[in-house]
Chimera marker file (.cmm) of the C-alpha trace (Angstrom):
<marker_set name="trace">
<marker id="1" x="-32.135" y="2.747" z="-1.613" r="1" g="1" b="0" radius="0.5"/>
<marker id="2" x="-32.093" y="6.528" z="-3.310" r="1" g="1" b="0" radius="0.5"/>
<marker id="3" x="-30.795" y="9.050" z="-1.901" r="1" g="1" b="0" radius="0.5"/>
<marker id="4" x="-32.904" y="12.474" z="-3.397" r="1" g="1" b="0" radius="0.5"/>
<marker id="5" x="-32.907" y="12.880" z="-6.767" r="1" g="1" b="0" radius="0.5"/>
<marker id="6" x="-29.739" y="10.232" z="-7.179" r="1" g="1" b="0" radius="0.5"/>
<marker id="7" x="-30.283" y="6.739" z="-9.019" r="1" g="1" b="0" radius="0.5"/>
<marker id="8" x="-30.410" y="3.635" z="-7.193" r="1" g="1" b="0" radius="0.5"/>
<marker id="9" x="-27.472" y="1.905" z="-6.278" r="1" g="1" b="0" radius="0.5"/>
<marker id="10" x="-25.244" y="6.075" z="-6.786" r="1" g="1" b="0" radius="0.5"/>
<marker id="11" x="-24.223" y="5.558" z="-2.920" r="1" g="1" b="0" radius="0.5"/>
<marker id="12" x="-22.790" y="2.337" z="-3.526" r="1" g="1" b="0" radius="0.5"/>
<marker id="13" x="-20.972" y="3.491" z="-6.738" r="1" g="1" b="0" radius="0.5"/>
<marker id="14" x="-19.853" y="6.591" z="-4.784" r="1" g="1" b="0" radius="0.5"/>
<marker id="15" x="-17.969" y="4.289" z="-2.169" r="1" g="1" b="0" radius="0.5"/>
<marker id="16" x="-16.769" y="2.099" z="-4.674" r="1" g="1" b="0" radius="0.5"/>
<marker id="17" x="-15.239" y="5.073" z="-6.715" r="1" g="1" b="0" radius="0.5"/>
<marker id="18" x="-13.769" y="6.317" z="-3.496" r="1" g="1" b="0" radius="0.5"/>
<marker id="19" x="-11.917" y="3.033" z="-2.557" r="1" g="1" b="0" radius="0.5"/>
<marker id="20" x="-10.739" y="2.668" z="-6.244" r="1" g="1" b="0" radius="0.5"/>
<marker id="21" x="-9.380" y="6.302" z="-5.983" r="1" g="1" b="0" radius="0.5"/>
<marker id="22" x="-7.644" y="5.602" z="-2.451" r="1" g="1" b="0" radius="0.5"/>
<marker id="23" x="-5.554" y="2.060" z="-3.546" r="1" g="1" b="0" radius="0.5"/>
<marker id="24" x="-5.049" y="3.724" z="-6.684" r="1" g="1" b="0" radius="0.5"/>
<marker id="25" x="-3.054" y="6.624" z="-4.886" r="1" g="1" b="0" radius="0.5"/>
<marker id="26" x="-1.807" y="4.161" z="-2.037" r="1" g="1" b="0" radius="0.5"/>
<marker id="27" x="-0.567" y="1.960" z="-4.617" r="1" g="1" b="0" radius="0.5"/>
<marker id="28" x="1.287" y="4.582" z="-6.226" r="1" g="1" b="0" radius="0.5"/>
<marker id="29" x="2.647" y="6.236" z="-3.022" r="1" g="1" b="0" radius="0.5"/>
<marker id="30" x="4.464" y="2.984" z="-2.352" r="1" g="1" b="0" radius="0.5"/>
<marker id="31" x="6.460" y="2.792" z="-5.778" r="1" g="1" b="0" radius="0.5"/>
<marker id="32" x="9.766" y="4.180" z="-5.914" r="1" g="1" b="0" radius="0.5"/>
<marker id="33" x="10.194" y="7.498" z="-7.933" r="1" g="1" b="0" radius="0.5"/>
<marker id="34" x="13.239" y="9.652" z="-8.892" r="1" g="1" b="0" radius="0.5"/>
<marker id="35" x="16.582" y="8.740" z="-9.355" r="1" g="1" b="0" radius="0.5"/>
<marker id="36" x="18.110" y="5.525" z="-7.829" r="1" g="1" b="0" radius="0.5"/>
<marker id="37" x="20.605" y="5.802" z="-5.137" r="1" g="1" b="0" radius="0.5"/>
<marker id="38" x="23.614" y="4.318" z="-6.582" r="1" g="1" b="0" radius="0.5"/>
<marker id="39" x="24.624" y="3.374" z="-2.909" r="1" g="1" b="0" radius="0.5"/>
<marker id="40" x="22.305" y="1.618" z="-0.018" r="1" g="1" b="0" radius="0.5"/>
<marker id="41" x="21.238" y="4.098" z="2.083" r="1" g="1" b="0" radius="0.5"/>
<marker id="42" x="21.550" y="1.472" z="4.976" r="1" g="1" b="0" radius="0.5"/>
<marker id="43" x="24.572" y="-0.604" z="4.269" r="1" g="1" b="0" radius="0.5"/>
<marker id="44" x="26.219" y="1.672" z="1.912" r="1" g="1" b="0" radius="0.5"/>
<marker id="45" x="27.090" y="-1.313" z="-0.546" r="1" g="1" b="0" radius="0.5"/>
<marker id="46" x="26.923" y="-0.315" z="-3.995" r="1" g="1" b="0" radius="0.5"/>
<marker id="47" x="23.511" y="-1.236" z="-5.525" r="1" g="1" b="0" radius="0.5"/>
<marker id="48" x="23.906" y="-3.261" z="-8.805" r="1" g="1" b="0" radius="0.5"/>
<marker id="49" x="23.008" y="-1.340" z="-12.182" r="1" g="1" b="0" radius="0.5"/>
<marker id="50" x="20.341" y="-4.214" z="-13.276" r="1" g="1" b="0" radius="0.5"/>
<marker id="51" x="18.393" y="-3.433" z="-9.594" r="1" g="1" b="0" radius="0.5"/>
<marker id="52" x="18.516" y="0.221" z="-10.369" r="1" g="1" b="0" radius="0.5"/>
<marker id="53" x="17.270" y="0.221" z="-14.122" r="1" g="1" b="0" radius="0.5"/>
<marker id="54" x="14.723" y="-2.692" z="-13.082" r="1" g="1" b="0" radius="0.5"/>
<marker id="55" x="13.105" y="-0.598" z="-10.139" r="1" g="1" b="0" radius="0.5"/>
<marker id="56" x="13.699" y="3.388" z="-10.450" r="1" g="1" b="0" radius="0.5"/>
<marker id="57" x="14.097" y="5.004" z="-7.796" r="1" g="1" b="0" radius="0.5"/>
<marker id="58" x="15.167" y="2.065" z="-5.443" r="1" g="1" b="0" radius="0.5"/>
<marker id="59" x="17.289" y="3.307" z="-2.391" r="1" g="1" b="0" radius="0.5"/>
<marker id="60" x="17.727" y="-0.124" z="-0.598" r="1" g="1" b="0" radius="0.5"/>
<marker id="61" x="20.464" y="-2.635" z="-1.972" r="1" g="1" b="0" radius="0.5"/>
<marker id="62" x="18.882" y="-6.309" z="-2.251" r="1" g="1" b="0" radius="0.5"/>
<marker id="63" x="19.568" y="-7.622" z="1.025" r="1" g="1" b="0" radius="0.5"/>
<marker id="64" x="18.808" y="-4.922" z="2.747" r="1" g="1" b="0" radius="0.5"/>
<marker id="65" x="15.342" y="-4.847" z="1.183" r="1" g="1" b="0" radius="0.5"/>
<marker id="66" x="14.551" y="-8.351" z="2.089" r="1" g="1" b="0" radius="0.5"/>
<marker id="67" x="15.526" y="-7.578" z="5.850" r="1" g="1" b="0" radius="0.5"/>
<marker id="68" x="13.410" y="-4.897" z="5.738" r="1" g="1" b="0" radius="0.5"/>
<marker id="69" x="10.287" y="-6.997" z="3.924" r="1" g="1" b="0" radius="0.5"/>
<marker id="70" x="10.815" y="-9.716" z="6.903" r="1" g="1" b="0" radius="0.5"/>
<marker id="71" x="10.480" y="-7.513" z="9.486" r="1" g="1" b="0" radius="0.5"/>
<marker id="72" x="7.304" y="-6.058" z="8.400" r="1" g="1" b="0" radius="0.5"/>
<marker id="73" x="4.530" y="-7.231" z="10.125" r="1" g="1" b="0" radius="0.5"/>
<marker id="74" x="0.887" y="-7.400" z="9.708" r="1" g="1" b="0" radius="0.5"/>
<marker id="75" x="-1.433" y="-6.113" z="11.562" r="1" g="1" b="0" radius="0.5"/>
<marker id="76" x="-5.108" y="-8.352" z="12.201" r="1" g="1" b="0" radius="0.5"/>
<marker id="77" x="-7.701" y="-6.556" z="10.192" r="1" g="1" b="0" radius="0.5"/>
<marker id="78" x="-10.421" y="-4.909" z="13.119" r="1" g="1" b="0" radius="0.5"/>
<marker id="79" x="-11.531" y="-5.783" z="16.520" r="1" g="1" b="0" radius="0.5"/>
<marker id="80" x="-14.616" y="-7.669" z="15.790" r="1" g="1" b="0" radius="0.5"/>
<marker id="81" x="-15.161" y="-8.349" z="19.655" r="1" g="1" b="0" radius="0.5"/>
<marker id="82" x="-16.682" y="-4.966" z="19.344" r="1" g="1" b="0" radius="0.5"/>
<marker id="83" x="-19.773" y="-6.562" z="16.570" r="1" g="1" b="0" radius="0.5"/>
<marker id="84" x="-22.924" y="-6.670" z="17.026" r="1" g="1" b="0" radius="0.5"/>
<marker id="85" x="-23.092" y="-10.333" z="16.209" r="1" g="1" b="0" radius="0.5"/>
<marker id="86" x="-20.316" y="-10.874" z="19.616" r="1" g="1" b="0" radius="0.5"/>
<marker id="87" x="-22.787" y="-8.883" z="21.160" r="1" g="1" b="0" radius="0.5"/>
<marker id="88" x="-26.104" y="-11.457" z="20.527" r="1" g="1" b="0" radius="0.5"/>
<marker id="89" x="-24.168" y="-14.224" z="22.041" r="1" g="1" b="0" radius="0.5"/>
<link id1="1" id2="2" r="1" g="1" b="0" radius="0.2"/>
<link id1="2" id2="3" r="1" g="1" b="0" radius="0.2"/>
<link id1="3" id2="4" r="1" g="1" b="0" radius="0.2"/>
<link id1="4" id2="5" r="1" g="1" b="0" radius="0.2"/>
<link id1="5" id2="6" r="1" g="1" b="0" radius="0.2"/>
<link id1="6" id2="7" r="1" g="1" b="0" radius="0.2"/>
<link id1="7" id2="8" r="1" g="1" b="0" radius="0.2"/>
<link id1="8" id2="9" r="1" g="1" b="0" radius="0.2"/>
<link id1="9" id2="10" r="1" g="1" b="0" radius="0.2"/>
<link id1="10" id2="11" r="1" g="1" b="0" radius="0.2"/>
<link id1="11" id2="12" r="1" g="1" b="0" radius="0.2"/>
<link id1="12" id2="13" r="1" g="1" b="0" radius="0.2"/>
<link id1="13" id2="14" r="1" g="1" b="0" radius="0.2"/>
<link id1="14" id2="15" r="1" g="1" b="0" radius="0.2"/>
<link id1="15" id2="16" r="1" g="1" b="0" radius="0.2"/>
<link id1="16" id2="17" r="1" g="1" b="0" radius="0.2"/>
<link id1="17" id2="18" r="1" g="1" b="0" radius="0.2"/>
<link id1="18" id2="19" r="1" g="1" b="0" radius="0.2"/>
<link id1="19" id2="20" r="1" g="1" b="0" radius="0.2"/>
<link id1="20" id2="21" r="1" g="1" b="0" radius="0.2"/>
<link id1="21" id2="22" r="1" g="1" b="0" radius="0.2"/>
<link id1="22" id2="23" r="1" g="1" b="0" radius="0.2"/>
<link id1="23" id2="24" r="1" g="1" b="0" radius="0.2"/>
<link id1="24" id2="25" r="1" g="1" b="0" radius="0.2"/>
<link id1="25" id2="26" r="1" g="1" b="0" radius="0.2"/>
<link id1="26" id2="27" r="1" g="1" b="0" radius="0.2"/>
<link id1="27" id2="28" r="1" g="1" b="0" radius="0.2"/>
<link id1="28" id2="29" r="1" g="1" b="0" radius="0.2"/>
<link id1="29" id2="30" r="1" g="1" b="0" radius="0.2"/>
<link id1="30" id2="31" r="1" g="1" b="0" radius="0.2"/>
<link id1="31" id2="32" r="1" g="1" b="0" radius="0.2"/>
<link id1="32" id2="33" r="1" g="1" b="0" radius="0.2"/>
<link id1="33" id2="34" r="1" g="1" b="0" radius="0.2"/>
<link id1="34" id2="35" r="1" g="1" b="0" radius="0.2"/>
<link id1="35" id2="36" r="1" g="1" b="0" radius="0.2"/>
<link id1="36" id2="37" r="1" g="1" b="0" radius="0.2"/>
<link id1="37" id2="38" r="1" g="1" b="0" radius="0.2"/>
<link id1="38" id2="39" r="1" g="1" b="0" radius="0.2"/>
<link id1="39" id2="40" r="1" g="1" b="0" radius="0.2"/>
<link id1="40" id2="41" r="1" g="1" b="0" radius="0.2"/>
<link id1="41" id2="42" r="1" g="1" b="0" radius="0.2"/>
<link id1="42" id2="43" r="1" g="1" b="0" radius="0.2"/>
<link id1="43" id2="44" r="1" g="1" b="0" radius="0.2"/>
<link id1="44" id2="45" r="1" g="1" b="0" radius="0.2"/>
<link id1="45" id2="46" r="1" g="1" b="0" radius="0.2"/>
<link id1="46" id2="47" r="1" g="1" b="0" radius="0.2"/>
<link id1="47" id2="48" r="1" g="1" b="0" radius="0.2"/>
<link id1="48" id2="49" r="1" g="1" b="0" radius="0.2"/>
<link id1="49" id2="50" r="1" g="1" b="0" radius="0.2"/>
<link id1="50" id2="51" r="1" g="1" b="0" radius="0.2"/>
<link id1="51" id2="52" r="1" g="1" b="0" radius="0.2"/>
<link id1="52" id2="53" r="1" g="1" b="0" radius="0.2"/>
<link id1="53" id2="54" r="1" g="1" b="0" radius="0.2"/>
<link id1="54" id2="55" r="1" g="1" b="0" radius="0.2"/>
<link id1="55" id2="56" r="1" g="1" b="0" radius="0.2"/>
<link id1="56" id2="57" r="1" g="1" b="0" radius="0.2"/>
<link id1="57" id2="58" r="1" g="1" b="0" radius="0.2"/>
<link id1="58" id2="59" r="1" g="1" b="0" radius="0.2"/>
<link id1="59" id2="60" r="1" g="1" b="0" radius="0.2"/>
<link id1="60" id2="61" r="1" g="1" b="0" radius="0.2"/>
<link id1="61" id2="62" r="1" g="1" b="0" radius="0.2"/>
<link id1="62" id2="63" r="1" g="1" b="0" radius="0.2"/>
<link id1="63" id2="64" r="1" g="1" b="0" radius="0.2"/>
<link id1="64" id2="65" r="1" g="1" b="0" radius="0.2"/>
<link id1="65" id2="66" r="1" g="1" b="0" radius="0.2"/>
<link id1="66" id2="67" r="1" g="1" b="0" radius="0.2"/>
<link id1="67" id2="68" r="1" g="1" b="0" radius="0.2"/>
<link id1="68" id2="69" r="1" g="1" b="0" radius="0.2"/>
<link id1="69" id2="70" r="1" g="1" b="0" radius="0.2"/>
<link id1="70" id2="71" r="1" g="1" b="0" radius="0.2"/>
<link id1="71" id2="72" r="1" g="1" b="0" radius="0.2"/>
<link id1="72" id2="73" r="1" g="1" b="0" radius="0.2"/>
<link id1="73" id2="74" r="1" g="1" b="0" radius="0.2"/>
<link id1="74" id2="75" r="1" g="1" b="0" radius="0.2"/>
<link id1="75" id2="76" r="1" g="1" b="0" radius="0.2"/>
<link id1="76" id2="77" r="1" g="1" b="0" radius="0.2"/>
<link id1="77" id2="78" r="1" g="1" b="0" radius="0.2"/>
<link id1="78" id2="79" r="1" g="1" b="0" radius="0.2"/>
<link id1="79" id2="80" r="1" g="1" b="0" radius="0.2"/>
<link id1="80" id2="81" r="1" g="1" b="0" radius="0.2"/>
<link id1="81" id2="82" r="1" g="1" b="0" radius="0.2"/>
<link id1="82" id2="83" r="1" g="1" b="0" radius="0.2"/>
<link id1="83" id2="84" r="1" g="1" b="0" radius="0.2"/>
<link id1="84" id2="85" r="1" g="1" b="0" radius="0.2"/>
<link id1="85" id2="86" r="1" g="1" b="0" radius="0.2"/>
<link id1="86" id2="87" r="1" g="1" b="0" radius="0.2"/>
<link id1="87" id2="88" r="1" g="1" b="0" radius="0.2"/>
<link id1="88" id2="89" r="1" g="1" b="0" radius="0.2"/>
</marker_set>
């Protein structure tokens, strides 16, 4: 399907560009930038120097990271109860 005077198949390209762009800046929101803490912002444990050169940035001591990765918790993708297929049926 065109769209005016654009090539077939430019829509599609446009969204894909668009999601690239998006996880390209989500991905980079979620590194760590700056100067690492030299002490846990939680736990106020000194971080080691090895954790600190291997992730700049870092503000979280080890353990306190990991607490905080099993807590996180996904959630489903979307509410397909809403479909149009669920709604056929």
């Amino acid at each position: 399907m065109a769209g005016g005077w654009a090539k077939d198949g430019a829509v599609a390209e446009q969204i894909e560009a668009s999601i690239s762009d998006e996880l390209a800046r989500m991905k980079a929101q979620r590194q760590p930038v700056g100067e690492s803490a030299v002490i846990c912002v939680e736990c106020e444990e000194n971080i080691p120097e090895a954790r600190r050169l291997a992730r700049p940035g870092v503000k979280l001591c080890i353990e306190c990271q990991q607490d905080r990765d099993r807590q996180f918790r996904d959630r489903g993708g979307m509410n397909r109860r809403g479909s149009k297929d669920s709604q056929l049926k």
